[in-house]
C-alpha positions in Angstrom: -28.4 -68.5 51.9 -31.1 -66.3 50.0 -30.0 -64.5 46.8 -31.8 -61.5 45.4 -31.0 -61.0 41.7 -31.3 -57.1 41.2 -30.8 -54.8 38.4 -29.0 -52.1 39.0 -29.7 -48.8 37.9 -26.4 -48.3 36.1 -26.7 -46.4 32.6 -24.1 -48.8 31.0 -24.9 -50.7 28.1 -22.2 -53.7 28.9 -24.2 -53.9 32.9 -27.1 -54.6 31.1 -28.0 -57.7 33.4 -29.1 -58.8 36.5 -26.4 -59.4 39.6 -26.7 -61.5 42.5 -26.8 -60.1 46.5 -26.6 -62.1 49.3 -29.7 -61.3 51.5 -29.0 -60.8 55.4 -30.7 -62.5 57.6 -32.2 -58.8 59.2 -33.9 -58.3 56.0 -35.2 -62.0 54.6 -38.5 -61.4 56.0 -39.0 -58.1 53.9 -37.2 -58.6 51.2 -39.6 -59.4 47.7 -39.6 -59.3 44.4 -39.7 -56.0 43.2 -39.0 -54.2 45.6 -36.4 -51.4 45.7 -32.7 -51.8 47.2 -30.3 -50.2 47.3 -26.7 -52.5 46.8 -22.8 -51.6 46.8 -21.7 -51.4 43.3 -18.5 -50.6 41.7 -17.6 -48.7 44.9 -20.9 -47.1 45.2 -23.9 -47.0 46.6 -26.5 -47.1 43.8 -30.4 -47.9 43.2 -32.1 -51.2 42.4 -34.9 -53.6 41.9 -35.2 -57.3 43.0 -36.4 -59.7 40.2 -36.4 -62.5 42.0 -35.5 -64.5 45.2 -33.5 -67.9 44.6 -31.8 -70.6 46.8 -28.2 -70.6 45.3 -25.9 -68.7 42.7 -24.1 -69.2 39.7 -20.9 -66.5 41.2 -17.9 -68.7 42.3 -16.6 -65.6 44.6 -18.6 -64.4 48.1 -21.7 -62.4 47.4 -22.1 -58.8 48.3 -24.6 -58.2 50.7 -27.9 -56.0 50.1 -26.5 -52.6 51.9 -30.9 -51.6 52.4 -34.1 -52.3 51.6 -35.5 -48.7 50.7 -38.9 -50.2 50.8 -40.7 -54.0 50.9 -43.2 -52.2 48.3 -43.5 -54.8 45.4 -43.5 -52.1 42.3 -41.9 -54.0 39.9 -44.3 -56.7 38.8 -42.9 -59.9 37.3 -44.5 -58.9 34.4 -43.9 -55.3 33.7 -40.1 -56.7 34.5 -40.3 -59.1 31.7 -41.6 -56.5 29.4 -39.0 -54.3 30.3 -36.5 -57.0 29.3 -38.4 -57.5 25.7 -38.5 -53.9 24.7 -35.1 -53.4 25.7 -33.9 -56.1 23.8 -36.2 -55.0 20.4 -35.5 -51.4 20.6 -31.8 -51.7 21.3 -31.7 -50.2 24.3 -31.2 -51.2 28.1 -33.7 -52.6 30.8 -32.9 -49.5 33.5 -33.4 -47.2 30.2 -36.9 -48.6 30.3 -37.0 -49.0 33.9 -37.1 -45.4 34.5 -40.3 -44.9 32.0 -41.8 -47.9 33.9 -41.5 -47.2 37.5 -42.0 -42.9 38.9 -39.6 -42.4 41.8 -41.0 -43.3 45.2 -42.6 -41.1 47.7 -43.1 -42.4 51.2 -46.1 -41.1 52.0 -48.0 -43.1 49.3 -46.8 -46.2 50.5 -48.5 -45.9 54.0 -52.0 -45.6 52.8 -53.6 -49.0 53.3 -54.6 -51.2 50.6 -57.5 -51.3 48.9 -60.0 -53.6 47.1 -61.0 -53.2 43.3 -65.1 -52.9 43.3 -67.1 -55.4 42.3 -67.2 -56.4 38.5 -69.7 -54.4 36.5 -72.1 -55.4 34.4 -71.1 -55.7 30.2 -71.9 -52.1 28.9 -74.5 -51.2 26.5 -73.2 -52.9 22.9 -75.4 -50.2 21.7 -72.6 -47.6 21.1 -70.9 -50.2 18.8 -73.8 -51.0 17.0 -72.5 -49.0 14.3 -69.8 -51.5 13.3 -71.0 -54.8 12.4 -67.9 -56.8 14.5 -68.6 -54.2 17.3 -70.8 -55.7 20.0 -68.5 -59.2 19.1 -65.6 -57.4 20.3 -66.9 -56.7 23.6 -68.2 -60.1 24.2 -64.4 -60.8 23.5 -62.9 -58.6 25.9 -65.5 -59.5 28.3 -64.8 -63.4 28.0 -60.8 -62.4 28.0 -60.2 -64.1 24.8 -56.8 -62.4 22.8 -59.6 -60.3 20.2 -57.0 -57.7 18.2 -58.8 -55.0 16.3 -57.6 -52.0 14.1 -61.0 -49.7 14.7 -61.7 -46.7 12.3 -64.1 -44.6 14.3 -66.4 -42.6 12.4 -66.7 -38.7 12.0 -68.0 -37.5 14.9 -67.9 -40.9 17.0 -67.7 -40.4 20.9 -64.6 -42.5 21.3 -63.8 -41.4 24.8 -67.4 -43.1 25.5 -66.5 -45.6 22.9 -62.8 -46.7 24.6 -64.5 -46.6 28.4 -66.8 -48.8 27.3 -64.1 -51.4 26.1 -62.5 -51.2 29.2 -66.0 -51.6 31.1 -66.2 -54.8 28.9 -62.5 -56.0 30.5 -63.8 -55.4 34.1 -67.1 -57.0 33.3 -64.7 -60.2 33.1 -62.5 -59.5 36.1 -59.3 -58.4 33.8 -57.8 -55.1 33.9 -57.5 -52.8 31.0 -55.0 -49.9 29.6 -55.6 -47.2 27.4 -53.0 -44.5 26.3 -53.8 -41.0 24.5 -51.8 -38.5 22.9 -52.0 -35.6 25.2 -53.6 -34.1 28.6 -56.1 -32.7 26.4 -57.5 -36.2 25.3 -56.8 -37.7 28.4 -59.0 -35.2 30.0 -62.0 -36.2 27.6 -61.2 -40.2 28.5 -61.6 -39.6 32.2 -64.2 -37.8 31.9 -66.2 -40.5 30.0 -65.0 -43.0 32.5 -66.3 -41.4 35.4 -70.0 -42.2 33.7 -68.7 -45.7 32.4 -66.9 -47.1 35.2 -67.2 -47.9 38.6 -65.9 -45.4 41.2 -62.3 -46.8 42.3 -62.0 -49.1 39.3 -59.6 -46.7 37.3 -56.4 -44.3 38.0 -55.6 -41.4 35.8 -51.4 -41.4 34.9 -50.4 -38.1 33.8 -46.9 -36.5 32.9 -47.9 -33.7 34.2 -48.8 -34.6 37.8 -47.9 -34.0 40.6 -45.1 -36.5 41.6 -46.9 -37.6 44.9 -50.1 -37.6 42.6 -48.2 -40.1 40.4 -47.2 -42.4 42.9 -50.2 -43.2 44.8 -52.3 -43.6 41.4 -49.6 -46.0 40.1 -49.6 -47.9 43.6 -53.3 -48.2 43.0 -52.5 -50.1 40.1 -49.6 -52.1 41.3 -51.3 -53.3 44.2 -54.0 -54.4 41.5 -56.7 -51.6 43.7 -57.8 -49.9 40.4 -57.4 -52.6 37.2 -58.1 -50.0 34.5 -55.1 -47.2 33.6 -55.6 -44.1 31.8 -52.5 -42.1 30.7 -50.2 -41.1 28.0 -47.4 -42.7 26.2 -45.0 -43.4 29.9 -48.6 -45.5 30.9 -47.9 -48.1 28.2 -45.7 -49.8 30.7 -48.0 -49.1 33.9 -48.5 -52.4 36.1 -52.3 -53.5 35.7 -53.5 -56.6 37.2 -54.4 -59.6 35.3 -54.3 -57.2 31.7 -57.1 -58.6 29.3 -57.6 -55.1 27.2 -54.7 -52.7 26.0 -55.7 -49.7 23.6 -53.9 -46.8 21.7 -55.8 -44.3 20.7 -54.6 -42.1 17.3 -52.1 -44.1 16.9 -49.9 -41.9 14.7 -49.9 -39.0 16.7 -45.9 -38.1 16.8 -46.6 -38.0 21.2 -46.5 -41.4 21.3 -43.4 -41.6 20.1 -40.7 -41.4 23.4 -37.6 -39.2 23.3 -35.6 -40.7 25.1 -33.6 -44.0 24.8 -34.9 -46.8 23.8 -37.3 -44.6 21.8 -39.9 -47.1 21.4 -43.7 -46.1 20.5 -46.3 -46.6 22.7 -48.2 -48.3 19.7 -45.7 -50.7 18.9 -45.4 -51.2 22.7 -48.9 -52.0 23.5 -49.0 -54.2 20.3 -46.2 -56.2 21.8 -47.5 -56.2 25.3 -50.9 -57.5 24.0 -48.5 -60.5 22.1 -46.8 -61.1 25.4 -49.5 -61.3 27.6 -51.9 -62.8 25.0 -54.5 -59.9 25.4 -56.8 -57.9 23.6 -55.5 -55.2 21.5 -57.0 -52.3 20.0 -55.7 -50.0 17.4 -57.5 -46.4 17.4 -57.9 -43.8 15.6 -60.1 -41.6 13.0 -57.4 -42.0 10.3 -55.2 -44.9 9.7 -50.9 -45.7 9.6 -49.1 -48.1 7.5 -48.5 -49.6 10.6 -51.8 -50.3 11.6 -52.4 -51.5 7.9 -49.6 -54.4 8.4 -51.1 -55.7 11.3 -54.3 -56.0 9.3 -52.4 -57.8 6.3 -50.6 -59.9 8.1 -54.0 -61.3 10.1 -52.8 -60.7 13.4 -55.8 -57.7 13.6 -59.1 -57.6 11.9 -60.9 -54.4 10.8 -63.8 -52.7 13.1 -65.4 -50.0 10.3 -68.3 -49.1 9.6 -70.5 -50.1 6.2 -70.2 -47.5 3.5 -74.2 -46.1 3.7 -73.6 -45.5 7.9 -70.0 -43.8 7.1 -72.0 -41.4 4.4 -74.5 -40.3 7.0 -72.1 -39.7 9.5 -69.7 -37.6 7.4 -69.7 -34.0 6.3 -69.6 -33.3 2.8 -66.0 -32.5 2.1 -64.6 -30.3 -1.2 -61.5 -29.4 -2.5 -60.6 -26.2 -4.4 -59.0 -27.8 -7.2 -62.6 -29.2 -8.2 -63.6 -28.4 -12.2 -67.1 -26.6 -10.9 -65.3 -24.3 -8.6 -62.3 -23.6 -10.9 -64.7 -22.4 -13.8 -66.3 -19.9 -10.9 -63.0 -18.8 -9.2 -60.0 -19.2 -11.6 -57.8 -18.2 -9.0 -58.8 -20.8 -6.3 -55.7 -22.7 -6.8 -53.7 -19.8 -5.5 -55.5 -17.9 -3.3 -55.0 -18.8 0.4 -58.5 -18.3 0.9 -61.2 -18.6 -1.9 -64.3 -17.3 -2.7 -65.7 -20.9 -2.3 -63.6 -21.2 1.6 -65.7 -17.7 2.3 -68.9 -19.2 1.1 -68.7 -21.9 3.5 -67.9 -19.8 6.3 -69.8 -17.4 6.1 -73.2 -19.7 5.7 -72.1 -21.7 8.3 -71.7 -18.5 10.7 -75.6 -17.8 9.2 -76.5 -20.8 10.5 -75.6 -19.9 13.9 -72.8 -22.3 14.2 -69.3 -22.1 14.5 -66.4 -22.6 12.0 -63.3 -24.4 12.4 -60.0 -22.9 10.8 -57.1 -25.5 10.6 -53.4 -24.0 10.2 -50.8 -26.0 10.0 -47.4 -23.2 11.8 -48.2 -21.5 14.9 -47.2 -18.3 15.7 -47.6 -14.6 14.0 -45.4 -15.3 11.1 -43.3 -18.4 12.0 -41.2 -18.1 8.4 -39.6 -14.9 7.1 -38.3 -14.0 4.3 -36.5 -11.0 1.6 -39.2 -9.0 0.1 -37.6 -8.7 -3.4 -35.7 -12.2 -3.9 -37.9 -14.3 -1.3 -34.5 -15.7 -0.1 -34.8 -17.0 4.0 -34.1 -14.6 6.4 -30.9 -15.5 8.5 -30.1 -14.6 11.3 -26.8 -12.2 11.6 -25.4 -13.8 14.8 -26.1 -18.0 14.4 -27.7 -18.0 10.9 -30.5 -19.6 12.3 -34.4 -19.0 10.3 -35.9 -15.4 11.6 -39.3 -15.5 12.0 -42.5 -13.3 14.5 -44.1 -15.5 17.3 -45.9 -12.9 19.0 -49.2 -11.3 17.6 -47.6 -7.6 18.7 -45.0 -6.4 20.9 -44.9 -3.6 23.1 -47.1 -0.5 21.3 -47.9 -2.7 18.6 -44.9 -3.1 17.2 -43.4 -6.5 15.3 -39.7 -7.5 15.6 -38.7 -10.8 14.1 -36.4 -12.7 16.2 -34.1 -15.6 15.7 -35.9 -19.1 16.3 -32.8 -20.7 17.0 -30.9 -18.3 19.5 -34.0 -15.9 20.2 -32.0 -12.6 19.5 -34.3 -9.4 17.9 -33.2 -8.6 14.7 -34.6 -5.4 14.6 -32.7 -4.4 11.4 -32.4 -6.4 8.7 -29.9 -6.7 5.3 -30.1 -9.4 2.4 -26.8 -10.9 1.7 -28.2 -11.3 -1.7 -29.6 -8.3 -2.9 -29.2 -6.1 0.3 -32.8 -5.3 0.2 -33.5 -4.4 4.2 -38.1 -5.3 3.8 -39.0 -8.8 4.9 -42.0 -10.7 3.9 -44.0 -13.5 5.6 -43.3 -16.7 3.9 -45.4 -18.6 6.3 -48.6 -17.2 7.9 -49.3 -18.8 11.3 -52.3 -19.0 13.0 -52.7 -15.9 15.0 -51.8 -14.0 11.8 -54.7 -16.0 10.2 -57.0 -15.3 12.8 -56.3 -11.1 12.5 -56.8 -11.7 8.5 -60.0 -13.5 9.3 -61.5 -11.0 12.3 -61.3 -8.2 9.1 -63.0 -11.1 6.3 -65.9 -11.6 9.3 -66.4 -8.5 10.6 -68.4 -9.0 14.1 -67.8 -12.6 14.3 -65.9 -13.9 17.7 -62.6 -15.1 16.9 -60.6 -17.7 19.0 -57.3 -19.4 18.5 -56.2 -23.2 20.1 -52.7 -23.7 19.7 -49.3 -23.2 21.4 -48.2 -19.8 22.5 -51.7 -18.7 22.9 -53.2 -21.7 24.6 -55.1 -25.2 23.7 -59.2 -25.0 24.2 -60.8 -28.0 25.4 -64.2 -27.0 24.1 -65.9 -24.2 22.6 -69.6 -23.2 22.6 -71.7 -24.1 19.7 -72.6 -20.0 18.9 -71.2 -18.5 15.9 -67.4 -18.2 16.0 -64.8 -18.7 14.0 -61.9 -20.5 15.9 -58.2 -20.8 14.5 -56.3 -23.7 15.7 -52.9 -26.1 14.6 -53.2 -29.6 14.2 -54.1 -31.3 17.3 -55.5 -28.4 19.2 -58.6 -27.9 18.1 -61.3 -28.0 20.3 -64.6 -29.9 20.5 -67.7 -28.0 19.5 -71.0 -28.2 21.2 -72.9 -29.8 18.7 -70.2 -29.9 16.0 -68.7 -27.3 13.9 -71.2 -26.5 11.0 -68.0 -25.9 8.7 -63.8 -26.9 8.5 -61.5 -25.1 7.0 -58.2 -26.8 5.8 -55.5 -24.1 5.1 -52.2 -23.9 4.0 -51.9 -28.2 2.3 -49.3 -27.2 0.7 -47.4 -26.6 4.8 -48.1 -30.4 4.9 -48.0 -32.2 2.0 -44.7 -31.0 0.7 -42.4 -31.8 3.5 -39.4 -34.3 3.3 -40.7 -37.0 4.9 -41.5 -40.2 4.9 -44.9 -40.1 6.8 -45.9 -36.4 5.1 -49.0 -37.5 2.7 -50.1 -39.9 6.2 -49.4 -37.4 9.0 -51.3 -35.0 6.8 -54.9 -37.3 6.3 -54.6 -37.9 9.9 -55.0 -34.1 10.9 -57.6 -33.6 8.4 -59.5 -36.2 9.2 -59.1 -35.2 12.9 -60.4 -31.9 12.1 -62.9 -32.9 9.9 -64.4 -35.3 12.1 -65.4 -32.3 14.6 -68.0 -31.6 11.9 -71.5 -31.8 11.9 -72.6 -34.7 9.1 -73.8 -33.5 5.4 -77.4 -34.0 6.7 -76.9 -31.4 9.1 -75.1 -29.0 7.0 -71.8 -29.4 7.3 -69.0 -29.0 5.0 -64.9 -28.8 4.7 -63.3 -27.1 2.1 -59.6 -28.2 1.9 -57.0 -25.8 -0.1 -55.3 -28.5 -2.2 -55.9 -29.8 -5.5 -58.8 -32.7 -5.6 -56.3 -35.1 -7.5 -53.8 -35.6 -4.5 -54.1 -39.0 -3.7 -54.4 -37.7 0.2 -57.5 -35.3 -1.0 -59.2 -37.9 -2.4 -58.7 -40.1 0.8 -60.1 -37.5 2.5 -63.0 -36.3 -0.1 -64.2 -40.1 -0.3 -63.4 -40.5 3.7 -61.5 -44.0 3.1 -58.2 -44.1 5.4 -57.8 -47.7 4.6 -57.1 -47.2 0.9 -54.4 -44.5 1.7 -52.8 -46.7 4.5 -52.6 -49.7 1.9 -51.3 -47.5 -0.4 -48.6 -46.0 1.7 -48.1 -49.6 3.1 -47.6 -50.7 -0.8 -45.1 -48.1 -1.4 -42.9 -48.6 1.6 -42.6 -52.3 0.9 -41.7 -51.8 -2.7 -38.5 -49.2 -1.3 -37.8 -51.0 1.5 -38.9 -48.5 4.5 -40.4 -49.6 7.8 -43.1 -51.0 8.6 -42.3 -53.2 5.2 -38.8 -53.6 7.5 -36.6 -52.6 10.5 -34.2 -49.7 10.6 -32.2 -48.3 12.8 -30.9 -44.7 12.7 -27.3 -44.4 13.9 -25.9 -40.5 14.5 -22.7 -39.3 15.4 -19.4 -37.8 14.4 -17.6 -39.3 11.2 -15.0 -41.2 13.2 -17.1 -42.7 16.0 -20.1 -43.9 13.0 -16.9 -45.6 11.4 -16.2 -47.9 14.2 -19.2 -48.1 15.0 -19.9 -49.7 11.8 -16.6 -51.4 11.1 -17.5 -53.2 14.5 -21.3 -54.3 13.8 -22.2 -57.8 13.0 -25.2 -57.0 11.0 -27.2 -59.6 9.5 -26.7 -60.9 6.3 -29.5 -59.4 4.8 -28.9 -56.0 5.6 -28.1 -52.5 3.9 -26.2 -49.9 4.8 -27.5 -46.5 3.8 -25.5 -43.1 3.7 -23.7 -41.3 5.4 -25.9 -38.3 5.1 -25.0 -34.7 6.9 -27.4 -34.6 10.1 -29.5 -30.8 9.9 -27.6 -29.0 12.9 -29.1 -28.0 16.2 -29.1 -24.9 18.0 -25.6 -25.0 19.7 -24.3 -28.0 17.5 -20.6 -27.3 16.8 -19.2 -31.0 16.1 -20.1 -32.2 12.6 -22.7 -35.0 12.7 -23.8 -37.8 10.4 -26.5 -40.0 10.0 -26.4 -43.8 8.9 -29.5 -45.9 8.0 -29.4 -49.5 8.7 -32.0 -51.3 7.0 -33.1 -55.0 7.5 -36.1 -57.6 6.8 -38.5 -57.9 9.7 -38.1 -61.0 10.2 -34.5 -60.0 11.1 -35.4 -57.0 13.1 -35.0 -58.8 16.5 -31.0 -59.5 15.2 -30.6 -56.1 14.0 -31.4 -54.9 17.1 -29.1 -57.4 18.9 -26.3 -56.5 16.9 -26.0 -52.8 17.6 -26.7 -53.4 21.3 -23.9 -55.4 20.9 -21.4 -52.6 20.0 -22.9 -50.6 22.2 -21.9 -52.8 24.8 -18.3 -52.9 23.7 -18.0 -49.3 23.1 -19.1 -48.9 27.1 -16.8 -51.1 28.4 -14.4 -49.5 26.5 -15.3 -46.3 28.0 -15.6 -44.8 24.3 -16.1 -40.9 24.9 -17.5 -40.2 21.6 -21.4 -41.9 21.7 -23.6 -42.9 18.9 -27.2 -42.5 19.3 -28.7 -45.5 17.9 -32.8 -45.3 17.5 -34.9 -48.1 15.5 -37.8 -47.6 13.8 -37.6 -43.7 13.8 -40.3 -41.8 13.5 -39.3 -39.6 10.7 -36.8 -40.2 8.1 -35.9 -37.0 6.5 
């Protein structure tokens, strides 16, 4: 008798494991490993894969049958399977949770297209884009010879890393192993397939987008599956994307918040990749223009080495940056410290608009007026109906006219009354970025003015004429021959939020924006509106991410946040945390921090709390054990109230 072990695709955390099926005798010639079934269970009939095909069985009883095969299409490789096991079991959560990142549903049509063979290895590219870094070219030889090279790379202002990251993965195929590469957003992705269409050989690579269509989806991941195309493109869902004989993963900005998945287990693609590459015992490479603590551990701890530049290539590269809280522009404009937009932010501007080129505006909110507030005692507008923060999206309404609106519930509040001092004018306390761009149409009277950004659409590129373009973090588009000025607005947006990551996450947009600009040598500047001694301005003014990231990494060790250690974030009402807890087996070494009230959500009407769980790393892999643990109880137990266990969260607040 053949027995298929399957997992199931039941969202229960105490089914979290394999079962055994009999295999009839109609299927046995069809049946594979990973395939898709479909198997009685519980009473019903419900999805699943095969993991493997064995000769006996550990069940005492009579085994269930397979009720179909759906298809005999292996998509479920033995070793995404076994990476879907290992991030389950870090992260907390359960295989079929990962499952459903791992594998798109099927489409029939896809399947029938005959297979197809990769093309013919290409030659090793030209090391002459990495010349730049000194440990460059060695890392393609590396990748090329499929030997486990890790590197955290810092790419300089202005570096073609779309080029840079096709050539890597041209270095992979030059050896006959397949490469992956994940990207924030479509935006990026569309700049990485661009630059492998010139790279890489036709058919060597598929393109895995969110946003595609789902037949689209399919047949590009069966391309990789059946090991067709051995280079993947895609976003965060990609970092689990089958790819034959995997010498060469990549992340690119690896502390862009995109990576970081919603949904359970709410691991990030970084932290996946970087575990994938330990698993397989591949290449790994950590990307970005800025740098995380995270990326600064796995330099420390020598499982990474550092790809930078020399100090004397990174000046010529970089524009000349200046902050407002300088002494030489202080003793011209006293008022530079206050004013949104100083006399020394104009200057730059408007010689860079001279010049013929364009000029890059950076604000952090989006919208018209995204934060409102009482004219005479600057309290926050509330909303009458929810009490949720008013605020102005839209540039204009109908005829011109402005209404705020609630951003929780989205009612007009076309009138408005201060519980505080009954004063009925509002104020903007936060000027968004199509605000900014009216302010700066009237400051640059007859220059073109665009805006990148949600609500009024993300630019890819922009032409390299005069124009001033106003854009949020992470939407800025690429100039033709680089902005010949940046203007950082609005630090203050940034660098004074409650959160763990804020003085990080805020170097990393700079420095993303900044690196759009032409070098020093070809005139260009950023002016950013903070004061010069911020330890993040001074990162920025001396362009040296790796000091900030060791700093930050110092910092977090000395209070005990990740990635110094593992946490886990546990929400939930005050009774259902309680047993939660009371039920936990943590390990020895761990803390227990709060309860803290969770900020509510539009709709919330249950009082919430959060817990912190804190451990060593070294105890991570317990930690996460443990709560999976409960979790496991609590579902057998058919608990109705649920806890929402994440580790390693993103932001702590």
């Amino acid at each position: 008798m053949r027995v298929a072990r399957v997992v199931v695709d039941v969202p229960l955390a105490h089914l979290d494991r394999p079962f055994d099926y009999a295999v009839p005798d109609e299927l046995a010639g069809d049946v594979r490993p990973g395939c898709r079934v479909r198997v009685r269970f519980a009473g019903q009939l419900v999805d699943g894969y095969v993991l493997e095909l064995a000769g006996s069985t550990e069940h005492d009883g009579k085994l269930v049958p397979l009720a179909k095969l759906v298809s005999p299409e292996p998509v479920l490789t033995p070793e995404v399977a076994a990476l879907a096991r290992s991030v389950a079991d870090r992260w907390g959560g359960t295989m079929t949770d990962v499952l459903r990142l791992a594998v798109p549903p099927r489409r029939a049509a896809a399947e029938k297209r005959p297979r197809t063979d990769p093309p013919p290895a290409p030659e090793l590219p030209d090391p002459a884009g990495f010349a730049r870094y000194p440990t460059g070219p060695a890392l393609l030889d590396a990748i090329a010879a499929g030997a486990p090279a890790r590197a955290v790379w810092t790419a300089l202002p202005g570096e073609d890393w779309p080029a840079r990251l096709a050539e890597l993965c041209r270095a992979a195929l030059s050896g006959d192993h397949g490469a992956l590469v994940v990207v924030p957003d479509g935006k990026d992705l569309d700049r990485l397939e661009a630059a492998a269409e010139r790279v890489l050989p036709k058919g060597s690579f598929v393109v895995l987008r969110a946003d595609a269509a789902p037949d689209t989806r399919y047949r590009r991941f069966l391309d990789a599956a059946r090991g067709s195309a051995k280079v993947v493109l895609g976003t965060r869902a990609a970092a689990l994307a089958p790819v034959a004989d995997l010498g060469l993963v990549a992340v690119w900005d690896d502390g862009d918040d995109l990576h970081a998945e919603p949904r359970a287990p709410y691991a990030h693609a970084r932290d996946v990749l970087v575990h994938r590459a330990h698993l397989a015992a591949c290449a790994a490479v950590v990307a970005a223009t800025a740098r995380t603590a995270e990326a600064a551990l796995l330099v420390e701890s020598g499982w990474a080495h550092e790809l930078v530049a020399d100090r004397p290539t990174l000046r010529a590269a970089a524009p000349r940056v200046q902050a407002l809280g300088e002494d030489g522009e202080l003793a011209r404009d006293p008022a530079a410290r206050t004013a949104r937009l100083p006399s020394l932010a104009h200057r730059v501007a408007r010689q860079a608009l001279a010049d013929g080129a364009p000029v890059l505006v950076q604000v952090p909110r989006a919208g018209y007026a995204p934060g409102l507030s009482c004219a005479r005692c600057r309290a926050p507008a509330r909303c009458a109906v929810c009490s949720g923060p008013l605020g102005i999206s839209a540039t204009a309404g109908p005829g011109g006219s402005r209404v705020p609106a609630c951003r929780w519930c989205a009612r007009p509040a076309a009138t408005f009354d201060c519980p505080h001092c009954h004063v009925t004018k509002l104020r903007a306390s936060v000027v968004g970025a199509a605000r900014t761009a009216e302010e700066l149409g009237r400051a640059f009277a007859g220059a073109t003015v665009r805006v990148s950004g949600r609500g009024s659409g993300v630019l890819a590129t922009v032409p390299g004429g005069p124009a001033v373009v106003v854009a949020t973090p992470g939407a800025e588009p690429v100039a033709d021959g680089g902005y010949g000025a940046a203007l950082l607005l609005d630090s203050w947006a940034l660098l004074g939020r409650a959160d763990l990551r804020a003085g990080e996450e805020t170097l990393r947009r700079w420095m993303n924006a900044a690196a759009l600009v032409r070098p020093a040598s070809a005139g260009g500047q950023v002016v950013v509106a903070a004061d010069a001694a911020h330890p993040v301005v001074q990162a920025l003014v001396r362009w040296d991410p790796a000091w900030l990231a060791e700093r930050e990494l110092a910092d977090r060790r000395a209070l005990g946040f990740p990635p110094a250690t593992r946490m886990a974030a546990l929400s939930g009402t005050p009774a259902a945390l309680a047993e939660f807890l009371e039920a936990a087996r943590l390990p020895t070494d761990a803390d227990v921090l709060g309860p803290v009230p969770e900020p509510p959500r539009p709709g919330q009407e249950d009082e919430r709390e959060r817990y912190l769980v804190r451990a060593p790393r070294a105890e991570g892999l317990a930690l996460a054990r443990a709560l999976a643990e409960v979790q496991g109880v609590r579902s057998a137990k058919k608990v109705a109230e649920h806890v929402r266990v994440q580790l390693d969260p993103l932001e702590l607040v």
